[in-house]
N, C-alpha and C positions, 0 to 999 in steps of 0.2 A: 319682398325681394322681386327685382324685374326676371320672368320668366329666362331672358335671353340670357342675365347675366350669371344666372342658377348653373345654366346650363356649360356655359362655357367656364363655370370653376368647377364645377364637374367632372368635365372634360380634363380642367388641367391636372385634376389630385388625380385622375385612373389613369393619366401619361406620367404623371410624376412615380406613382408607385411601381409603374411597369419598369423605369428605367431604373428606379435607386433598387430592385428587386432582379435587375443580372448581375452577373459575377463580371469580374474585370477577365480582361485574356491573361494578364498576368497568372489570375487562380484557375483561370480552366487550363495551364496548358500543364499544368503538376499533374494528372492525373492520364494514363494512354492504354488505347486495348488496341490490339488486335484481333481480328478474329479470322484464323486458315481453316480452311476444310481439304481430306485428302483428294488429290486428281482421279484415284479410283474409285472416290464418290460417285464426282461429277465433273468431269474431264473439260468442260467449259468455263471460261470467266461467269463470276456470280453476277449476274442482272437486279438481283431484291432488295427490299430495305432488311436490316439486322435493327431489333432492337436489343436494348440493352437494359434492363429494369433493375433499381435496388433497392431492396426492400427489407424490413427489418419484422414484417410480421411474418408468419406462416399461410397465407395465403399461397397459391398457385398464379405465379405472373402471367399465364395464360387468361385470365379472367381478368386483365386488364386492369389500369391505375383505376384506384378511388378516386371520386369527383368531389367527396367529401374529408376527406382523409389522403390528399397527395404524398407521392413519394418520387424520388428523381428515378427519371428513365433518359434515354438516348435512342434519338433514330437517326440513322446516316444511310 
C-alpha cells in the first residue's frame, strides 16, 4: 500500500471517529449546572475555570481523569 495513501485513510478513520463520537446539541442541552459561591466568600466576580468531573468509581476527582479508563468531566 502507497505510503501516502495509508496515511491519509488514517487520517480520515481518526476524523471520522472524532466526529461520529460528539453528542448532538440537541442531547447536551438536557442536562445544566450552575455553580454560586456566597459574596462573603469572595465579594468579586469569579475569574477561574470550574471543573465538573463524573465519576462512578471511588476514586478522589482531585487526582484527575484516567487516561486509561475515561470518565466525563467539564471545564468552562
Amino acid at each position: 500500500m502507497n505510503p501516502r495513501f495509508r496515511s491519509s485513510l488514517l487520517l480520515l478513520a481518526c476524523t471520522s471517529v472524532i466526529f461520529c463520537g460528539q453528542t448532538l446539541p440537541s442531547e447536551a442541552a438536557e442536562n445544566r449546572f450552575q455553580v454560586r459561591f456566597l459574596k462573603s466568600i469572595h465579594p468579586q466576580p469569579f475569574t477561574g475555570r470550574v471543573y465538573l468531573i463524573f465519576t462512578r468509581s471511588g476514586r478522589e476527582p482531585r487526582l484527575g481523569p484516567s487516561w486509561f479508563q475515561p470518565e466525563s468531566f467539564i471545564a468552562r
